[in-house]
Steps between C-alpha positions, in 0.01 A plus 500: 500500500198317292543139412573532161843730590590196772417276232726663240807549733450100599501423133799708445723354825390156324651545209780661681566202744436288162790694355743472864369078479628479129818721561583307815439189298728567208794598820446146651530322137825756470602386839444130416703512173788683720500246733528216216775684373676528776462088601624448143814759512553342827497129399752620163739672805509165669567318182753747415661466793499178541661469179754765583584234824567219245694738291683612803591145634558381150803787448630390850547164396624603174785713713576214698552297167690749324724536836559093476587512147706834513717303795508154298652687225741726701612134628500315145704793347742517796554127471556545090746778599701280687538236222540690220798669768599132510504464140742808406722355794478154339553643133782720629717204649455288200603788241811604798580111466442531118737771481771366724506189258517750216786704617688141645494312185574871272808483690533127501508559081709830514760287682468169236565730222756660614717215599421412121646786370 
């Protein structure tokens, strides 16, 4: 081989390994920008699920206050039951004593008029 063939083949595996450097170089950057997107997906995952946790414990205690209220009202209405139950039962004596006094002076009457006639 002359000098001027080695010197065109080292020319030409320059601008080869020029071409591997610049391909190689634009992978890295690619690699670089991958990784920084990754790190940011990552730290939106933890803030996601870190806001899922709050979500998560925030529902609990909003079962456990729903619970408390569902049994404060089973308790209010059972204790309304019972006095409007009271109530009938008090209404229902006064109108049976009502009535009684109704029929007893009817027939108190019935019997004054007819001793008039």
């Amino acid at each position: 081989m002359t000098g001027d063939r080695n010197d065109e083949i080292i020319r030409h595996f320059d601008v080869v390994a020029e071409g591997l450097r610049s391909e190689i170089r634009s992978v890295a950057e690619g690699h670089g920008i991958l990784v920084d997107g990754q790190k940011f997906l990552a730290e939106r995952v933890k803030g996601l699920d870190s806001g899922l946790q709050n979500l998560a414990v925030g529902l609990t205690g909003l079962g456990d206050e729903l619970r408390a209220f569902r049994a404060e009202v089973a308790v209010e209405f059972s204790e309304l039951r019972s006095m409007v139950k009271f109530s009938y039962a008090e209404l229902d004596r006064r109108i049976r004593t009502l009535e009684g006094a109704i029929v007893s002076l009817t027939d108190r009457m019935d019997r004054l008029e007819a001793t008039r006639s």
